[in-house]
N, C-alpha and C positions, 0 to 999 in steps of 0.2 A: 186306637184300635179297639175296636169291640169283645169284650171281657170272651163271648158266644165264639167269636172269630178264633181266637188265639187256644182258646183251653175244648173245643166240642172234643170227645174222640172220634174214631174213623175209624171201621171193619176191618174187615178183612179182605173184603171183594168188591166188587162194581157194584154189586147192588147195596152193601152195606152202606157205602160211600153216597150212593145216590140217595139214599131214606137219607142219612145223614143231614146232604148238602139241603133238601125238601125242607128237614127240621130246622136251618138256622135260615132259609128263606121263609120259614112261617114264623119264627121271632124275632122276624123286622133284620137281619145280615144280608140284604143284598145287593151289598158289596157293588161292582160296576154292571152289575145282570142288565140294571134298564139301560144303561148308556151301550153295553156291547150289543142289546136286540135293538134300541132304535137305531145304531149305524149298521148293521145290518138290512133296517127295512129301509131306512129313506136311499141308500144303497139302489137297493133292488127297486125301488119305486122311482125316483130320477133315470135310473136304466131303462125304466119301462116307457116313462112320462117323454123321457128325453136320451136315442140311442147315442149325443155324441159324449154326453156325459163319463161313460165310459171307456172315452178313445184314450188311447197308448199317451199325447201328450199332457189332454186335460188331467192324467193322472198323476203323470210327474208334478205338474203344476199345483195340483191341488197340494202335493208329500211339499214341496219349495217352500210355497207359500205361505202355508201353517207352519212350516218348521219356527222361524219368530215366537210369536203366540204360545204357541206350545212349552217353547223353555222358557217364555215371561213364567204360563204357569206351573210350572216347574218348583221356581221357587215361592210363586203363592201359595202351593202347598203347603209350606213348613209355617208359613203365616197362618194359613186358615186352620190348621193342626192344632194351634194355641187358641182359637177361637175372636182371631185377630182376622184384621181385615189392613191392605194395602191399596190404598186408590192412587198410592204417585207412578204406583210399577209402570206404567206407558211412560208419561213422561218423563222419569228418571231414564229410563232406556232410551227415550230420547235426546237426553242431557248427553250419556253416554257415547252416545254413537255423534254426534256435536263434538263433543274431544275432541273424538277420532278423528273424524273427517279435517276438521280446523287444524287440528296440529299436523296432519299429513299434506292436507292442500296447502295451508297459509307457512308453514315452517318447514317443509318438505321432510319430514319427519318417515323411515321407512316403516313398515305396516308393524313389525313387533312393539317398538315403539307406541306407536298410535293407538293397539287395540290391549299396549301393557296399563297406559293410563286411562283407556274408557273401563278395564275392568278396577283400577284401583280408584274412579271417581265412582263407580256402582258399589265398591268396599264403603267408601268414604260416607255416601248418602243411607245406607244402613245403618251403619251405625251412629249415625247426627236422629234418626228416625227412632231409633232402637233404643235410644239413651232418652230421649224426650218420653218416648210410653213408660220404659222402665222406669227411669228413676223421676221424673220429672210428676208423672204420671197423667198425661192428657192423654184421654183415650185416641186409641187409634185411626180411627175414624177421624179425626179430628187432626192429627197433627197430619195423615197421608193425605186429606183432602187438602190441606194448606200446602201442601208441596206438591201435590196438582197442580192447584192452580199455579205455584208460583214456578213452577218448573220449565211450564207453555212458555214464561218469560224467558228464561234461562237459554233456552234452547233457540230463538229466537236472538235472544243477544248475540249468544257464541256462533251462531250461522252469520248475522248481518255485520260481525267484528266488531258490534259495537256502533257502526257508521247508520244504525236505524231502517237500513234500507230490506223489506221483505222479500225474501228468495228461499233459494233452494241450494246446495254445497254437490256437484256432482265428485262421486268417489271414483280416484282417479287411479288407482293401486287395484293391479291384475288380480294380485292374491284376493285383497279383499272381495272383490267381484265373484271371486270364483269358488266361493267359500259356500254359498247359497247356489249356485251356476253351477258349477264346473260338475263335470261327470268321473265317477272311478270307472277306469278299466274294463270291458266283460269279466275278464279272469278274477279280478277284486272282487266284483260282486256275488260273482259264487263262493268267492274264500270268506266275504264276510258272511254269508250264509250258513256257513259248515261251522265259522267262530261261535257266531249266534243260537244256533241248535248245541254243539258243543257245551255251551258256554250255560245254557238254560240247564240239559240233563246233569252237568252238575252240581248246579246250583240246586235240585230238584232231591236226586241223590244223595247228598250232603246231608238238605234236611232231615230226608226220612231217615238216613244213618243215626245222625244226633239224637233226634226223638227216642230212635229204637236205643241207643245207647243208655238213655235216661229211663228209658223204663215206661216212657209214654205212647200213645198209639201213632201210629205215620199211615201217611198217602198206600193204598196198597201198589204193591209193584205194579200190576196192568192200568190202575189210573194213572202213573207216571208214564206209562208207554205209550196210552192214548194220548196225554195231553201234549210230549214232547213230539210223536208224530202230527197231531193236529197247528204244533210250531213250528216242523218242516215242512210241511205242506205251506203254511202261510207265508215263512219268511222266503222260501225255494221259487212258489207263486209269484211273488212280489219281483224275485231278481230276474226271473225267467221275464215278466213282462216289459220292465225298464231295460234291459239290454236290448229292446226291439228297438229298431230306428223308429223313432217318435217325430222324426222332422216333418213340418208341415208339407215345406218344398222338396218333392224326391226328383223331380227332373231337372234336366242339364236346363243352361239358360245361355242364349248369346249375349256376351259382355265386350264392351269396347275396352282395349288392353293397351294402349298406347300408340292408339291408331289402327289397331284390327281387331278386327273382330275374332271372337275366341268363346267357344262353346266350354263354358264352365260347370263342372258337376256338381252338385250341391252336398255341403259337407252332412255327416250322419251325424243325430243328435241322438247316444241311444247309449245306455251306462244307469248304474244306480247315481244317484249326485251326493257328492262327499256330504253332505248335510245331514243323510240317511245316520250313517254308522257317528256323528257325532252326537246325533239326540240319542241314540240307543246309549251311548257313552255313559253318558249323563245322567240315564235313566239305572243303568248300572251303577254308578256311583253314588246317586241317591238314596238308591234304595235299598246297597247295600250299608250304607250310614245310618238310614232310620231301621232297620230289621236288622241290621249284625253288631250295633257298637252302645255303650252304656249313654252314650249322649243320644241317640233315637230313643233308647227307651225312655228317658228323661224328656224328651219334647212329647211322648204319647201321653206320658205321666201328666204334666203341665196340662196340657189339653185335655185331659177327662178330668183332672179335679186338683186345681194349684192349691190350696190351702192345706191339703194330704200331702201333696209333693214338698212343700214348703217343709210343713212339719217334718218331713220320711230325710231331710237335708239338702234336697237338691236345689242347688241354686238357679231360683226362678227367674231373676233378674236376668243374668246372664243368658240361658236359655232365652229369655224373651228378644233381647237385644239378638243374639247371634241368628233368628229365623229372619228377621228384617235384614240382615247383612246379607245373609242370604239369598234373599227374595231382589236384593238390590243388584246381587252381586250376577245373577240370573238374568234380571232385566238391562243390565249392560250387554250378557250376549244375544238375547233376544233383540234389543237394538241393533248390534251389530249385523246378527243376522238380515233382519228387514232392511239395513241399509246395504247388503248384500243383493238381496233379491230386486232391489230397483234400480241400486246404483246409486244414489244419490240418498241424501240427508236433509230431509224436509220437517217443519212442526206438522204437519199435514200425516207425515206418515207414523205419528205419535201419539195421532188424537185420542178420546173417550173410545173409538173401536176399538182401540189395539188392548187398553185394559177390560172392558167390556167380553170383548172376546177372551183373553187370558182368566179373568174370573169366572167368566161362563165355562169355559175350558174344564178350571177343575173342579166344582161346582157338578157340574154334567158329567163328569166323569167319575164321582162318586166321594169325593171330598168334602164332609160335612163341613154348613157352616157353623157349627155349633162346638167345634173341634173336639178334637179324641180319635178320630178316624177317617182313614184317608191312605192313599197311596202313591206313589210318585206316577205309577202309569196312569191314573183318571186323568194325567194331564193328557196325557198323550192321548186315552180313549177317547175325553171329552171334546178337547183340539182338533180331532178329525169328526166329531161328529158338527162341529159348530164347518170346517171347510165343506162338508158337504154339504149342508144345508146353504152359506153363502155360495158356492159353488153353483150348484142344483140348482139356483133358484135366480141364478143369475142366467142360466143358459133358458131356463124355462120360460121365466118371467120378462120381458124384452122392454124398455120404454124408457117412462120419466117412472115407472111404478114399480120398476124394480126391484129399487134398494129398499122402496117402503114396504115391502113384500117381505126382503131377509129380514126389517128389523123387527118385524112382527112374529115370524116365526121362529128366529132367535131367540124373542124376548118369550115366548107361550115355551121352547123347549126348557129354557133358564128355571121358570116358574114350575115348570112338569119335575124338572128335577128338586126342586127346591121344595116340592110337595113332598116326593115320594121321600126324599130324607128327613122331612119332619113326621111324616109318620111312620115310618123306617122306626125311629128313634121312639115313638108313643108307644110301638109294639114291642120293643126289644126292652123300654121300661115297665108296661105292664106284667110283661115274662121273668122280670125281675132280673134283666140281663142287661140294662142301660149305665 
């Protein structure tokens, strides 16, 4: 976390706060500003390039689909924080979700079971990772890229039992299915709307209380009011759209029913999808660990300057190991999820994208990779700006030219971010704030 980020003061009024916030984006703090205006414009530019891109389903679809991805980077967060890097995260989460399926399909194992030991094999591969950079000390690079590669194996064994033969494990458990799938309620969706705005004021509240209690400056009250209505309007926006029937097929259809014919209605597909409120979960829970507890401040420590941490006591080692456990421990549910959203457990649906997209994820979302600063939400910001761009460009772009089209543009937005944080960082050290 940025020295400028944590200690500027803050006015009294809207405009104090506004000079302010100017002031730490002209000494290189800005924080997720380019990841939140480019998913707002490519946004607004696929809507314009492309009107279906913003239909009722494509939107579900795109929140399903990134839901995976998004908690891979979740936990590469706490990796990239230390100035570390994880290239097994796809294919550990492919190991992961291999467990699951194999001991639910092959041993008939029920779903608590099956997704108890895909998260205690994502504990298990953290810490085998986490002990090798720590104590061992093969940089990380090194020891994640060998369990890339050797993971493709892994995943590949546990799906073919062993018998060599290349496939795919379809997941045969309603729950699992419907973990990614299934829809809440209308009435849910609005409750979790009112938890979430609730839940934000305060967290919001709290802070500027404490600060003012200590004797430091706070948020003034009207920028907490604008910001936490600017989060009911978002989250209220969001439930209002998904409770719309989003079903492709809205008319009745004649079906043959056992010998007659029988005009069948087509069921409504329209709900927030239970996958919504459990990445918010998790973004709550992170981020109350790294901003409310002495072990976050210790992983920020680690990350701007371990040889200070070292000396100040803080056990580096450990730290180092427990963001890897982490990062594993994430990528087992990001597994799981994606094996959610297709149904089935494939090496195919493990590849180089899925960590690519996860690293690009937080990366783009404002998570240096030079660690010290970072936030659990860049996962989320960046997550959805990399689905829209694959999204967008898949509806846009049609053929054999496609996909060559996302990885281009993938690869130029990765690089745009990967700029403005290195100079982000040249400015904020010239200012004598790095």
């Amino acid at each position: 976390m940025s020295v400028l980020a944590s200690t500027a003061p803050v006015g009294n009024g809207i405009a104090d706060y506004a000079r302010n916030y100017v002031s730490r984006l002209r000494g290189g703090d800005m924080g997720s500003l380019p990841a939140v205006t480019g998913l707002i414009v490519l946004i607004v530019l696929f809507r314009i390039l492309q009107p279906s891109f913003g239909g009722l389903y494509n939107t579900a679809v795109l929140l399903t689909e990134g839901a995976g991805p998004i908690v891979i980077a979740m936990g590469l967060v706490f990796v990239l924080l230390l100035g570390e890097i994880d290239l097994s995260a796809g294919y550990a989460a492919g190991v992961c979700a291999a467990v699951m399926v194999r001991v639910m399909v092959g041993y008939n194992a029920p779903w608590p079971v099956s997704i108890g030991l895909a998260l205690l094999t994502g504990v298990v591969i953290g810490v085998l990772i986490g002990l090798l950079r720590a104590k061992v000390r093969i940089p990380s690079f090194v020891v994640t890229l060998a369990f890339f590669l050797a993971f493709q194996g892994v995943v590949l064994y546990i799906l073919n039992n062993g018998k060599g033969q290349q496939g795919n494990v379809t997941v045969t458990d309603n729950v699992v299915n419907g973990i990614d799938n299934a829809q809440m309620p209308t009435w849910g969706g609005w409750l979790f709307a009112v938890i979430c705005v609730a839940l934000y004021l305060a967290v919001k509240l709290s802070a500027a209380l404490s600060r003012r209690r200590a004797g430091l400056h706070a948020e003034p009250t009207s920028v907490i009011a604008l910001k936490v209505i600017g989060v009911a309007v978002l989250v209220c926006g969001m439930v209002y759209v998904l409770n719309k029937n989003r079903a492709i097929i809205k008319t009745s259809s004649i079906e043959n029913v056992n010998g007659q014919l029988v005009r069948v209605a087509p069921q409504p597909l329209q709900g927030v999808p239970w996958v919504i409120p459990m990445v918010v979960a998790f973004l709550v829970l992170w981020t109350f660990i790294l901003t409310r507890t002495r072990y976050g401040r210790h992983v920020y420590a680690v990350g701007g300057n371990e040889e200070a941490s070292r000396r100040a006591g803080i056990p580096v080692d450990r730290i180092r190991i427990s963001v890897f456990v982490i990062s594993s421990f994430m990528a087992a549910i990001g597994g799981i999820l994606i094996a959610s959203n297709v149904k089935s457990v494939s090496v195919d649906n493990y590849g180089g994208n899925t960590l690519l997209l996860a690293v690009g994820a937080a990366v783009i979302g404002g998570t240096s990779l030079f660690g010290g600063k970072g936030r659990v939400i860049d996962a989320i910001i960046g997550g959805l700006v990399v689905e829209v761009i694959y999204n967008g460009m898949s509806d846009l772009v049609k053929g054999t030219n496609g996909s060559a089209v996302q990885y281009i543009v993938t690869g130029l937005v990765l690089m745009l971010a990967a700029a403005i944080d290195a100079l982000s960082r040249r400015r904020a050290g010239a200012a004598g704030l790095g």
